[in-house]
C-alpha positions in Angstrom: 109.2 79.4 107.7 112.3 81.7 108.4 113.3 84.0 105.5 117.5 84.2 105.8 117.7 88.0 104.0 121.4 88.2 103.4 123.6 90.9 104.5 124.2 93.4 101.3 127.4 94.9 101.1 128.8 97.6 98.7 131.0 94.9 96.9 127.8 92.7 96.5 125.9 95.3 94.7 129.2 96.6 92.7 128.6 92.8 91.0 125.7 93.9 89.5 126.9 96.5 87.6 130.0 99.0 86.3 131.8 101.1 88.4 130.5 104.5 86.4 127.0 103.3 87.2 127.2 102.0 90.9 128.6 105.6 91.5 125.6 107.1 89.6 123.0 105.0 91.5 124.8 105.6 95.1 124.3 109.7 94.6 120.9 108.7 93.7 120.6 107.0 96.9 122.3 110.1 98.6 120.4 112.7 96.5 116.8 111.1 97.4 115.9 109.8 94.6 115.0 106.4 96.1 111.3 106.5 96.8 109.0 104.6 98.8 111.8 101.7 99.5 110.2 98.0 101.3 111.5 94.7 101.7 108.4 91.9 100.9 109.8 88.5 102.0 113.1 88.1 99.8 112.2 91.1 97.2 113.6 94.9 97.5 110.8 97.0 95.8 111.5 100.8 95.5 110.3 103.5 92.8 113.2 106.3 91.6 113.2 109.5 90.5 114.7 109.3 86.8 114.2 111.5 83.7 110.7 110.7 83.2 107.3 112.2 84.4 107.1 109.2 86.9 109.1 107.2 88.8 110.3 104.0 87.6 109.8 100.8 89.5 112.7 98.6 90.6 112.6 95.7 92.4 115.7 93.2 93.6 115.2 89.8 94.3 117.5 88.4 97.0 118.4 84.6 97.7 120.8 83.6 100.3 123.8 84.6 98.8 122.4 88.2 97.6 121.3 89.4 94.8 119.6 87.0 92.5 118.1 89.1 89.9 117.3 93.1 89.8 114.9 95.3 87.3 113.8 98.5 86.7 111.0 99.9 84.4 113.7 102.3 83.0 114.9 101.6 79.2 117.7 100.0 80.3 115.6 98.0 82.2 118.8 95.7 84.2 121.9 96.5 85.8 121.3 100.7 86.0 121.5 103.0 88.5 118.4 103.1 89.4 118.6 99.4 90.5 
């Protein structure tokens, strides 16, 4: 069975949330907060650094166009910059 990951592109991920925010996660990205990051088949799992003891979790779920879905364990939970 061959998995087709699609290609993720800035714009695709912009989709997924507000401008404010997609700026907030990328110096996340930048900063280091992005922890532990793997790809399992079609899912993007990763933990980030946020204002709690521990990291949350987020995980992406990809299909052939790109993102299908996207959580975190933060309290916003969908959408944030964590994701």
């Amino acid at each position: 069975m061959t998995i087709n990951v699609p290609k993720l592109t800035e714009d695709a991920i912009r989709q997924w949330t507000d401008s404010a925010t997609f700026g907030r996660g990328r110096d996340y990205y930048r900063n280091g907060y992005i922890l532990r990051p793997r790809r399992q088949g079609m899912l993007l799992k990763a933990q980030c650094l946020g204002s709690q003891p521990t990291p949350y979790r987020v995980q992406v779920t990809l299909n052939e166009q790109g993102i299908a879905s996207a959580t975190c364990s933060c309290p916003v939970g969908y959408a944030c910059k964590h994701t």
